[in-house]
Backbone as a chain_set.jsonl record, in Angstrom:
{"seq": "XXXXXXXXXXXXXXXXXXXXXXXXXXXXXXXXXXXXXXXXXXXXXXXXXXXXXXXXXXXXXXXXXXXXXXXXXXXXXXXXXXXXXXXXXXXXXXXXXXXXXXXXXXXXXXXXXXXXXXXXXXXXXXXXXXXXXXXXXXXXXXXXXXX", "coords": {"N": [[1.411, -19.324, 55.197], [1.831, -17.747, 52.474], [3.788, -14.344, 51.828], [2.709, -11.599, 49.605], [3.741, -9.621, 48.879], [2.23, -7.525, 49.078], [-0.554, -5.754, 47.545], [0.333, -4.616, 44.934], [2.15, -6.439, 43.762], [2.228, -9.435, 42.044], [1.498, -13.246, 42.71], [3.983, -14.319, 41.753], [5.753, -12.417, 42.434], [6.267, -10.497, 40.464], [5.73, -6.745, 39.593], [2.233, -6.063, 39.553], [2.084, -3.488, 37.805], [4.101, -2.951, 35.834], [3.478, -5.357, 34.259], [0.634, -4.784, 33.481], [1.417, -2.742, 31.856], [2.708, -3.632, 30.207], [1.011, -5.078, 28.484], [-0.82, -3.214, 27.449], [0.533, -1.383, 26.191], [1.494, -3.487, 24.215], [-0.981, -3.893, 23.059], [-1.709, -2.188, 21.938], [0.034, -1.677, 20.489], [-0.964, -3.735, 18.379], [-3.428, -2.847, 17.527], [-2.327, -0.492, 16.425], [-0.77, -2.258, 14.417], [-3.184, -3.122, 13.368], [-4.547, -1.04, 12.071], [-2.822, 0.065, 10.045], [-2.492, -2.528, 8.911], [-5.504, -2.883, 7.53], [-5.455, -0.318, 5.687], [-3.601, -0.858, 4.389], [-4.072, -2.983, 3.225], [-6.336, -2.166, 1.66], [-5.271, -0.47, -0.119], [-3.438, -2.198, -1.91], [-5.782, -3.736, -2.526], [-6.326, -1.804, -4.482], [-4.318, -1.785, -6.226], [-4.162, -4.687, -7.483], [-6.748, -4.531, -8.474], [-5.793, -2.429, -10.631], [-3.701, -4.059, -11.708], [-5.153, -5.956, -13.393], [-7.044, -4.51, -14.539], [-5.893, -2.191, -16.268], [-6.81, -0.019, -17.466], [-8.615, 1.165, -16.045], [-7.121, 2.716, -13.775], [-5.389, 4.249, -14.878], [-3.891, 7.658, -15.228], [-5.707, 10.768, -15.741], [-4.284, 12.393, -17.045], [-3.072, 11.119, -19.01], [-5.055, 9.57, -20.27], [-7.061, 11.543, -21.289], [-5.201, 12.484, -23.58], [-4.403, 10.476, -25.23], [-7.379, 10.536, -26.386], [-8.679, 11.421, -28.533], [-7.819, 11.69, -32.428], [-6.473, 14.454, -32.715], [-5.979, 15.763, -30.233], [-4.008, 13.977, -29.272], [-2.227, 14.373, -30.999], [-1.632, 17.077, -30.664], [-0.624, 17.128, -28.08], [1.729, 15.891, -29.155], [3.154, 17.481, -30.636], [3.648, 19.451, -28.77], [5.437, 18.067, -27.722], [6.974, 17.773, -29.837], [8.501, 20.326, -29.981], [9.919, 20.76, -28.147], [11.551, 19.154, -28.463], [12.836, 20.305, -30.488], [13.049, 20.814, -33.065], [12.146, 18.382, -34.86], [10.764, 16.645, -37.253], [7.065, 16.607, -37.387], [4.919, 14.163, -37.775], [3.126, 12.493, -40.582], [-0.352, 13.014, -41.23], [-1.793, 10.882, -41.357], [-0.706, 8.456, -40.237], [-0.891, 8.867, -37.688], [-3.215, 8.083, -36.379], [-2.077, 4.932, -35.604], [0.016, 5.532, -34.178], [-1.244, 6.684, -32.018], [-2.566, 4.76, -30.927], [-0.583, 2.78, -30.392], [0.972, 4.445, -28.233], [-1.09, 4.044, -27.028], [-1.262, 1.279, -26.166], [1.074, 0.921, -24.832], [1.268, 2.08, -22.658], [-0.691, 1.268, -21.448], [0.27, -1.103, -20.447], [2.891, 0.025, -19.197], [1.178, 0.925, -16.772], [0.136, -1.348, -15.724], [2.192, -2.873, -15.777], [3.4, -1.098, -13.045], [1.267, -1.189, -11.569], [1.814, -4.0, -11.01], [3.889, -4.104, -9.568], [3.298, -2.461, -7.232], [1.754, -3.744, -6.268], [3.116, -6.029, -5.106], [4.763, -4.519, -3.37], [3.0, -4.038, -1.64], [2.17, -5.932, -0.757], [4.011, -7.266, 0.663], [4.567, -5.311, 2.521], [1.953, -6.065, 4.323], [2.377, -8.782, 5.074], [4.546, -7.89, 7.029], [2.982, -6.262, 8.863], [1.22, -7.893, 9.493], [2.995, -9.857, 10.877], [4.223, -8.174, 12.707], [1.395, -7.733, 14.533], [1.141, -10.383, 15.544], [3.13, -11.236, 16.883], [3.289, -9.061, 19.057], [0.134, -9.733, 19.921], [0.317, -11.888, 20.85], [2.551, -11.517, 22.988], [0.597, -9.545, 24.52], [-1.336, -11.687, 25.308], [0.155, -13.332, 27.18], [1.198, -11.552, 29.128], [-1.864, -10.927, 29.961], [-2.099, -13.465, 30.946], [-0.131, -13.619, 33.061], [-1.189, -11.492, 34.656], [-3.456, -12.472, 35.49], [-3.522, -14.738, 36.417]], "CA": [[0.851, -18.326, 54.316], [2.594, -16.943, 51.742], [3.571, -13.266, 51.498], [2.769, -11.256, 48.043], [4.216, -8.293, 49.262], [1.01, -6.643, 48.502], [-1.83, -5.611, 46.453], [0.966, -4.366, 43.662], [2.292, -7.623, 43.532], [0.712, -10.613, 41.863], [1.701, -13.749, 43.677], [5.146, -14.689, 41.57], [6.853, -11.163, 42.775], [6.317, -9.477, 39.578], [4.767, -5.567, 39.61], [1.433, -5.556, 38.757], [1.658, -2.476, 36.889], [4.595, -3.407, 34.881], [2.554, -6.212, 33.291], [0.117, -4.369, 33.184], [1.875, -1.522, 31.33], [3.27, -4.129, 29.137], [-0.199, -5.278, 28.04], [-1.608, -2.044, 27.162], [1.878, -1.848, 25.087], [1.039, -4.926, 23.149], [-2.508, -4.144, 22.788], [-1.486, -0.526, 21.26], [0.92, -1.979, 18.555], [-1.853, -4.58, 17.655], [-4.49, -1.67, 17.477], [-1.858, 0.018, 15.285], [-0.637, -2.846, 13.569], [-4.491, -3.568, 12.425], [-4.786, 0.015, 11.229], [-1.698, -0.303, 9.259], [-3.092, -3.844, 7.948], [-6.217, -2.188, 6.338], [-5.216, 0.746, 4.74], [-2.025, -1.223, 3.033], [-4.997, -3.85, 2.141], [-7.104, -1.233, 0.608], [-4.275, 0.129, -0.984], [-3.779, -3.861, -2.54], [-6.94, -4.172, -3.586], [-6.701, -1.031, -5.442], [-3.143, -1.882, -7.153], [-4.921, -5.517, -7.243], [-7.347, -3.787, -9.66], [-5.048, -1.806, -11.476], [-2.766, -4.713, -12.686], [-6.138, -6.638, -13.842], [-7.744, -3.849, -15.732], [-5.172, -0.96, -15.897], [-8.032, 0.809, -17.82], [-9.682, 1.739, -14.747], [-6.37, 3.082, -12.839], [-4.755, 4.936, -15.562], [-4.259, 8.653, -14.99], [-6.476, 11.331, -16.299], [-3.356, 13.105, -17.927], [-3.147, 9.8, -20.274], [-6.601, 9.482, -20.714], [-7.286, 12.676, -22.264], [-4.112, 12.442, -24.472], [-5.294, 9.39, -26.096], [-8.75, 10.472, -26.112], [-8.813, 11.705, -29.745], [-6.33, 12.089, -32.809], [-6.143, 16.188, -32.378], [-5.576, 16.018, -28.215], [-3.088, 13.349, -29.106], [-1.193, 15.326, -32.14], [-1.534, 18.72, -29.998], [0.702, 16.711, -27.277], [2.93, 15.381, -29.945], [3.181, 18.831, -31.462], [4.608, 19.979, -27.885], [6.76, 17.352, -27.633], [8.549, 17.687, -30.785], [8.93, 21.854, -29.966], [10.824, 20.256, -26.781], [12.757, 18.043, -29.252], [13.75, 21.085, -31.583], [13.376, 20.474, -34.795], [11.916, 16.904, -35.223], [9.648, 16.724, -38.174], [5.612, 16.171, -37.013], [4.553, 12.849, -38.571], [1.675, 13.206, -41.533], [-1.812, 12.749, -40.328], [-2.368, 9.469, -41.367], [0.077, 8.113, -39.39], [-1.418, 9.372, -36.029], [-4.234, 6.86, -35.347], [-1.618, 4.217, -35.659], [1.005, 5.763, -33.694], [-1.709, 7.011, -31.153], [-2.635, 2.97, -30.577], [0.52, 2.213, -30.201], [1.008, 5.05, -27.31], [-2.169, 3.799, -25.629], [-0.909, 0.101, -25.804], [2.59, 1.155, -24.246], [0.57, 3.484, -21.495], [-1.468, 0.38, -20.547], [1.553, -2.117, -20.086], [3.577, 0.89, -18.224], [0.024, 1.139, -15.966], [-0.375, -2.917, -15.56], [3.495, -3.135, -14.793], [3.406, -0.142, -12.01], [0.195, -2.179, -10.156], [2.107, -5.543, -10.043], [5.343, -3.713, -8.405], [2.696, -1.814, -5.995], [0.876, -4.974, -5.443], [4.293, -6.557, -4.294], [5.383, -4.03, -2.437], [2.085, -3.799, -0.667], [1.977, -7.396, -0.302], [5.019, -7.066, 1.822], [3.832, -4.38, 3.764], [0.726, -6.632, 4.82], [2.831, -9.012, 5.725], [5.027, -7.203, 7.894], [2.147, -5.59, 9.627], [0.454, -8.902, 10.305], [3.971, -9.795, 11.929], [3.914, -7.226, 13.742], [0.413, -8.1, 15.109], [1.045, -11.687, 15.401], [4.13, -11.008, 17.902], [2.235, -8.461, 20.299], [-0.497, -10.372, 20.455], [1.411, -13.219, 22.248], [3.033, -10.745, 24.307], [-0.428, -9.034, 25.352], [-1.857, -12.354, 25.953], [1.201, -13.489, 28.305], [0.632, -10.65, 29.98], [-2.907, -10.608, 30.44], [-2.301, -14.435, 31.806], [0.594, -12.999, 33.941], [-1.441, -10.383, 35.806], [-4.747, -13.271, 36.02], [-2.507, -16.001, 37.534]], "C": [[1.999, -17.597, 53.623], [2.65, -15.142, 51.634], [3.741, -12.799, 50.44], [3.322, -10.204, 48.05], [3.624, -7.007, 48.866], [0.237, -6.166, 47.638], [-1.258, -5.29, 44.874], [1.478, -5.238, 42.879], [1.569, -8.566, 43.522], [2.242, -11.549, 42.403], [3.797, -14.472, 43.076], [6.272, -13.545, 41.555], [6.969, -10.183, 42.067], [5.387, -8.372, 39.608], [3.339, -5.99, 38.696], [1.103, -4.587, 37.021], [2.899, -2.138, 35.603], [3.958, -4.275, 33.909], [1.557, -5.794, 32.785], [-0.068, -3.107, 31.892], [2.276, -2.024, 29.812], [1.876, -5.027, 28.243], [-0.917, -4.321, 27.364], [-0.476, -1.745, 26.174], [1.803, -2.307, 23.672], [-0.261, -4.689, 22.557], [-2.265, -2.961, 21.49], [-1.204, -0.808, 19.976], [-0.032, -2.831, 18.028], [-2.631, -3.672, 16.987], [-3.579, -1.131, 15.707], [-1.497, -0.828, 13.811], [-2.037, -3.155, 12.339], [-5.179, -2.541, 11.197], [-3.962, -0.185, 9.744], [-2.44, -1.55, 8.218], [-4.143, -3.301, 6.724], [-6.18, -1.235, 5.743], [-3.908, -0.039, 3.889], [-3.56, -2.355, 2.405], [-5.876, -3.464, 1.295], [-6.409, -0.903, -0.537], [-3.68, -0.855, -2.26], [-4.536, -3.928, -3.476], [-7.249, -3.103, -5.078], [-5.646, -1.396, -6.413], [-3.943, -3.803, -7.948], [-5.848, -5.026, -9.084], [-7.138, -2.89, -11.109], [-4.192, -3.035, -12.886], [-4.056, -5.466, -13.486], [-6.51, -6.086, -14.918], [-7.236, -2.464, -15.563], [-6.093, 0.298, -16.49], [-8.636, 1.728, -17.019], [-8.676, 2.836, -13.691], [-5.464, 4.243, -13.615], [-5.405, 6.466, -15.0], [-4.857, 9.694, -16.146], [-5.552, 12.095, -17.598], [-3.324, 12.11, -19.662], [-4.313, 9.818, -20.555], [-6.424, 10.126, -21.903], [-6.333, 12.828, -23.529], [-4.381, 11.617, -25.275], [-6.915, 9.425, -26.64], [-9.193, 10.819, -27.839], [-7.471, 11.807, -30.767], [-5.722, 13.618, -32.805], [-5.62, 16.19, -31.164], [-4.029, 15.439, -28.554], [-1.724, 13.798, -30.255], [-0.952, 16.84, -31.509], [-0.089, 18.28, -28.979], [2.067, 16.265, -27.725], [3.588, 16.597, -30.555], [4.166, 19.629, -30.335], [5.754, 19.343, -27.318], [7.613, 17.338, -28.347], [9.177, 18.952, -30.62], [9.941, 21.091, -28.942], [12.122, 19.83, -27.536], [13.592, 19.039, -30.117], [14.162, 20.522, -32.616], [12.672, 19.119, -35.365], [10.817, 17.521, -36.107], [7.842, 16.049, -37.343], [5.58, 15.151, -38.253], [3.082, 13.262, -39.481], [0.88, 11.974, -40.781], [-2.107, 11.58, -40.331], [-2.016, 8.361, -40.893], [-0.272, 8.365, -37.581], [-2.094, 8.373, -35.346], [-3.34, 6.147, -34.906], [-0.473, 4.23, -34.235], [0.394, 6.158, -31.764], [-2.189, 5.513, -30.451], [-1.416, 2.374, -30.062], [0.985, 2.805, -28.405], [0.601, 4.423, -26.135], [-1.774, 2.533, -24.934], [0.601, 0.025, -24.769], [2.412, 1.876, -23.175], [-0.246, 2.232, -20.374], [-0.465, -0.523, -19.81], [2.214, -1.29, -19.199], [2.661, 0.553, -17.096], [0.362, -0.448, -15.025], [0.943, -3.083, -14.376], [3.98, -2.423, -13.689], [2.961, -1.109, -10.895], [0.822, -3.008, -9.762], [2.798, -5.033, -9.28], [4.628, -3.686, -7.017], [2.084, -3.021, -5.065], [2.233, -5.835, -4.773], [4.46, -6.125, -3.461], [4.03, -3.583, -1.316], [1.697, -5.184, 0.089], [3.149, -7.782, 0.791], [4.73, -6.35, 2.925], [2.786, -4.71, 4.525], [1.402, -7.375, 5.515], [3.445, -8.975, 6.9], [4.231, -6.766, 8.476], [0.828, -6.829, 10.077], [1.9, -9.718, 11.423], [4.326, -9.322, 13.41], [3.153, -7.592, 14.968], [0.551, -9.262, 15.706], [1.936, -11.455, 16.768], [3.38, -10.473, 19.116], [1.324, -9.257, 20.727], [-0.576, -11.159, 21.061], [1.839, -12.348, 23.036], [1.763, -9.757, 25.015], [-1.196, -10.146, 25.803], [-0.889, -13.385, 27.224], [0.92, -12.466, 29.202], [-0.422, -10.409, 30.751], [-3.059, -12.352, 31.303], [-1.434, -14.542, 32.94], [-0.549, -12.372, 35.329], [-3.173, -11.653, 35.95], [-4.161, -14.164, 36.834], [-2.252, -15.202, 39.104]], "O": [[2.908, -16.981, 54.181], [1.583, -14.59, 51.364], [4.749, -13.195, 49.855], [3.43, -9.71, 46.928], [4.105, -5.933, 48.505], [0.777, -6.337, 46.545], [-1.908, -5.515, 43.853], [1.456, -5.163, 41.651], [0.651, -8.856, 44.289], [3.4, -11.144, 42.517], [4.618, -14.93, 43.872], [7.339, -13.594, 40.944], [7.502, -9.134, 42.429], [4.202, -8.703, 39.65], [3.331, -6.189, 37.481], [0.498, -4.74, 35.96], [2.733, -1.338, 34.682], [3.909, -3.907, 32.735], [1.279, -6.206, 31.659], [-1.053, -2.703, 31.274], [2.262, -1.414, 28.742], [2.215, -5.604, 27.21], [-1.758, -4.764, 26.581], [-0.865, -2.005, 25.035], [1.956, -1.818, 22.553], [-0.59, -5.317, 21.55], [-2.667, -3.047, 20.33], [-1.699, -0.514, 18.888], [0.01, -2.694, 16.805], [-2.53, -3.678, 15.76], [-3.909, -1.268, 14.529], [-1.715, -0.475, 12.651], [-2.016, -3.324, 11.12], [-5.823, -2.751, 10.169], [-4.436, -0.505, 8.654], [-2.808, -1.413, 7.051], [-3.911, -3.246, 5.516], [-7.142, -1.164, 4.977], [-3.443, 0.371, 2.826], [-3.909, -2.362, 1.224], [-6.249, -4.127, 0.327], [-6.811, -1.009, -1.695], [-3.488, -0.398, -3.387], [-4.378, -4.084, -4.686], [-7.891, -3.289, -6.112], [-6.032, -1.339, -7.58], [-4.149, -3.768, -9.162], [-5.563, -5.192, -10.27], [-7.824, -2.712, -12.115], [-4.099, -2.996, -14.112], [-3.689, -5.524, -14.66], [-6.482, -6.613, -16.03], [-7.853, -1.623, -14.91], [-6.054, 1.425, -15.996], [-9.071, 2.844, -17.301], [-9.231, 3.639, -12.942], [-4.875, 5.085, -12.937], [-6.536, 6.7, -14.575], [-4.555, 9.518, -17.327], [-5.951, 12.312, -18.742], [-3.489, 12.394, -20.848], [-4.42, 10.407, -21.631], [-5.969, 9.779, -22.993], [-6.837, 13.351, -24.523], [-4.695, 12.109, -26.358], [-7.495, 8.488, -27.189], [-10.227, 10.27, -28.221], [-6.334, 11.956, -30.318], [-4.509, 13.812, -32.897], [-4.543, 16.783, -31.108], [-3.018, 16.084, -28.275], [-0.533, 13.499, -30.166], [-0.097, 17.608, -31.951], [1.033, 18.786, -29.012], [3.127, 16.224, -27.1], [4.738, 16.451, -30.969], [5.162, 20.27, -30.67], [6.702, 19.805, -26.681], [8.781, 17.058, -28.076], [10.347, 19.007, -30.999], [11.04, 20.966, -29.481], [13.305, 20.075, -27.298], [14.751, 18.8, -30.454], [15.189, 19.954, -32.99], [12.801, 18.972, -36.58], [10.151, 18.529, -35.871], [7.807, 14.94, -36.81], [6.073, 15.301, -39.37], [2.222, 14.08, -39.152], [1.092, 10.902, -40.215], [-2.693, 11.095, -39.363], [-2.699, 7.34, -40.98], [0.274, 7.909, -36.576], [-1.857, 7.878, -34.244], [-3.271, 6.276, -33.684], [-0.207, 3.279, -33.499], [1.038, 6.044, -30.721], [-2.028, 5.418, -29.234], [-1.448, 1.431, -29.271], [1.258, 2.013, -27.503], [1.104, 4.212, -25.031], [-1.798, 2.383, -23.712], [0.96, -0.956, -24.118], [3.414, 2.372, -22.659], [-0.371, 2.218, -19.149], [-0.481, -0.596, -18.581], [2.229, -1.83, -18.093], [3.211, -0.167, -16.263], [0.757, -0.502, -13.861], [0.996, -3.259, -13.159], [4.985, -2.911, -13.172], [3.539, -1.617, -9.935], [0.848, -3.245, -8.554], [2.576, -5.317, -8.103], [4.915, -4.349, -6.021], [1.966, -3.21, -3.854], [1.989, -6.273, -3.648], [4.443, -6.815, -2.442], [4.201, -2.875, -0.324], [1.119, -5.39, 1.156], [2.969, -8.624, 1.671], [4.665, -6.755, 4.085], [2.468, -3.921, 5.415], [1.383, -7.074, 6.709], [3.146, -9.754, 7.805], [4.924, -6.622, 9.483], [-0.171, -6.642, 10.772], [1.682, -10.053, 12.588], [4.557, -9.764, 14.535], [3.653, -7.765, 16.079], [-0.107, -9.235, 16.746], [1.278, -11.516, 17.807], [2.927, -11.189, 20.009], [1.451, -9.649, 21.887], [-1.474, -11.318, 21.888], [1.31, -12.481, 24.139], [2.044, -9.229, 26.09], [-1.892, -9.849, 26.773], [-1.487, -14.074, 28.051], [0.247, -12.793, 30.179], [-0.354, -9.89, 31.865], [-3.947, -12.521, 32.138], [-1.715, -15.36, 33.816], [-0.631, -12.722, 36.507], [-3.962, -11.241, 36.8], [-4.446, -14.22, 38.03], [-1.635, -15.781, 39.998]]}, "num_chains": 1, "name": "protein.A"}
């Protein structure tokens, strides 16, 4: 008869409650890792959405600025006081210049999302890594302390 050197010990000498400790460990960072996973994949789907139809993601500040040719000559009006001295462009020139804005507001927008969507696409990665690792080391563990 073999001795286990008791109820703390499983039968190849190793603590119980080390393996045990190291299971609950593993399980934790998975737990976390999974959190981590869906909020960066939410966060994806929203940049995801952005680079597609930057329309939808653009901020309200832009919006409204573009929203008419007065909003968008009132902002130009405080930008040239900034500039000191620049001549205001005649009126008929505005739509044109205000199109031009919006088209250079959307492309800024579009080209933000892809970055975000990269750099969130990394961050998924890494946090299925994460997961992927632990989870071998909580299921070693959990066939540790069954053996």
């Amino acid at each position: 008869m073999t001795d286990t050197g008791g109820p703390h010990l499983m039968s190849n000498g190793k603590p119980k409650l080390r393996t045990r400790a190291l299971e609950i460990y593993a399980l934790t960072a998975c737990l976390g890792a999974l959190s981590f996973f869906a909020i960066d994949a939410g966060i994806g789907i929203y940049h995801v959405i952005g680079a597609a139809c930057p329309t939808l993601t653009v901020g309200g500040w832009d919006i409204s600025r573009h929203e008419s040719d007065e909003a968008f000559l009132e902002d130009l009006n405080y930008r040239q006081r900034l500039a000191e001295g620049k001549p205001v462009p005649p009126r008929d020139q505005i739509p044109a210049m205000r199109a031009a804005s919006w088209a250079r507001t959307l492309r800024r927008e579009r080209l933000e999302n892809l970055v975000k969507t990269l750099e969130t696409t990394i961050g998924v990665l890494v946090g299925l890594t994460v997961f992927v690792i632990h989870w071998r080391i909580a299921s070693r563990a959990r066939q540790e302390v069954a053996a």
